[in-house]
C-alpha positions as CSV (number, residue, x, y, z in Angstrom):
1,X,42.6,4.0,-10.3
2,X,41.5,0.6,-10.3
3,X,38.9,-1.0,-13.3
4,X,35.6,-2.3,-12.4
5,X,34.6,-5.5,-13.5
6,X,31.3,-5.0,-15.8
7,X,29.1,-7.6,-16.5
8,X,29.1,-6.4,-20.5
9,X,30.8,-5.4,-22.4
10,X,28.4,-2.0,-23.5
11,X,25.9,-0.3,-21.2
12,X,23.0,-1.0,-23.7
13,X,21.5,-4.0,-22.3
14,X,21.1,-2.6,-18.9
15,X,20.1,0.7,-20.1
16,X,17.2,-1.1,-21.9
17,X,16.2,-2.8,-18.7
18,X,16.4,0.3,-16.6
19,X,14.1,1.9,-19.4
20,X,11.6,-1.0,-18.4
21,X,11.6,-1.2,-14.8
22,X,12.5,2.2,-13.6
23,X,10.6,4.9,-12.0
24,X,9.1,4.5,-8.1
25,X,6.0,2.2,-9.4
26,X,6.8,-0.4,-11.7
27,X,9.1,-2.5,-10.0
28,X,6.1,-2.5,-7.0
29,X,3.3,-3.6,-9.3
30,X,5.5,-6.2,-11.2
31,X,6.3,-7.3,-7.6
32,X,2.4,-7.5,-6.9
33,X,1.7,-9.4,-10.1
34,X,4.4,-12.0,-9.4
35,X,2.9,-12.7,-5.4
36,X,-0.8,-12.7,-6.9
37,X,-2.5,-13.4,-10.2
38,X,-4.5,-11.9,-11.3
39,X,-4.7,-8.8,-9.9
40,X,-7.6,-6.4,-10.7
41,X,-7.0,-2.7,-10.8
42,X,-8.3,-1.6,-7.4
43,X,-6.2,-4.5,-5.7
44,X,-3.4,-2.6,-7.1
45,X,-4.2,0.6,-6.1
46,X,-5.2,-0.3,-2.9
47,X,-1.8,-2.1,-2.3
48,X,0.5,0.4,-3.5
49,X,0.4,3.1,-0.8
50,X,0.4,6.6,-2.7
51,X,-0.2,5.8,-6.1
52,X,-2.8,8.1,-8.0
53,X,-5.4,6.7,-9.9
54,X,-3.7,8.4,-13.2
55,X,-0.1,7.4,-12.3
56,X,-1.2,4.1,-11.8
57,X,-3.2,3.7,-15.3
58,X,-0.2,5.6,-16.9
59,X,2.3,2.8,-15.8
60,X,0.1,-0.2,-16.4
61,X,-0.2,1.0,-19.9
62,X,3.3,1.4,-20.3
63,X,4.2,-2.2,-19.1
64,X,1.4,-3.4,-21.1
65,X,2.9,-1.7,-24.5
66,X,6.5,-3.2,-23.2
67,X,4.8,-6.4,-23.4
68,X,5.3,-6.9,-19.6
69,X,1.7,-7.1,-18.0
70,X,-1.2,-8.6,-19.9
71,X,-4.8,-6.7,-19.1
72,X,-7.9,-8.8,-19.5
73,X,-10.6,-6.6,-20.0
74,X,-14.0,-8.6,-19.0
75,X,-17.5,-7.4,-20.9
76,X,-19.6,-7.0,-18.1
77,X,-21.6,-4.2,-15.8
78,X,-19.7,-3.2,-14.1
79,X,-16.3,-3.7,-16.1
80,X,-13.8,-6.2,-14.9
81,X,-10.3,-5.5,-15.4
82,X,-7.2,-8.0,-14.6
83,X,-4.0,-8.2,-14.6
84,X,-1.2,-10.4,-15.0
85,X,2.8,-10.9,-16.5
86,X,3.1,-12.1,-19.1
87,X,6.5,-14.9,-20.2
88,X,8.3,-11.8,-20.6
89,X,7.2,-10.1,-17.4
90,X,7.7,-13.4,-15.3
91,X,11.1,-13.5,-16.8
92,X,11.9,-10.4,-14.4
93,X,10.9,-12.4,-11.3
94,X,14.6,-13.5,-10.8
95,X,15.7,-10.1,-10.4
96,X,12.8,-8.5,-8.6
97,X,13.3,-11.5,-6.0
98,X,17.3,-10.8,-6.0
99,X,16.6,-7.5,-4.9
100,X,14.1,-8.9,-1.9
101,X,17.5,-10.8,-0.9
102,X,19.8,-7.9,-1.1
103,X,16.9,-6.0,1.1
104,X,16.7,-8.7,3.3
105,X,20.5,-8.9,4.0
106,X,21.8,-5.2,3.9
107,X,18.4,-3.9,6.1
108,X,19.6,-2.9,9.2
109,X,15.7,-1.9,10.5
């Protein structure tokens, strides 16, 4: 059997980033946030087909507590709410944007 080459040396680091990223949403509305910015909440939810309004909050509160969006709460009737990355979130751009080139190249559509 022949070794893999592994870009560390302990799965740690990627599992951490996986933990940040994964799941069918996040990925889209850090995607979203890095083509526009801000982005107010029914932007989102009208640009990410399927999402449900509580799936939608759930995950922008957990990139917000990761310290990956920011959310700008405006006081004013009716509320405003944006949203943006913040350094750490537009530190995942380079990836996000590797996987539109791996898309672009391997889709056979």
């Amino acid at each position: 059997m022949q070794e893999k080459m592994c870009f560390v040396s302990n799965k740690e680091p990627f599992e951490y980033t996986l933990s940040i990223i994964s799941g069918k949403w996040k990925l889209k509305i850090i995607y979203l946030l890095a083509c526009i910015t801000p982005v107010r909440y029914n932007m989102l939810k009208k640009d990410i087909d399927g999402i449900t309004h509580k799936m939608l909050s759930t995950q922008l509160k957990e990139l917000e507590q990761e310290d990956i969006i920011l959310r700008n709460e405006y006081p004013q009737v009716p509320p405003k709410v944006e949203y943006s990355l913040t350094p750490k979130g537009e530190s995942l751009i380079p990836i996000v944007m590797a996987m539109c080139s791996w898309g672009k190249e391997h889709n056979r559509k």
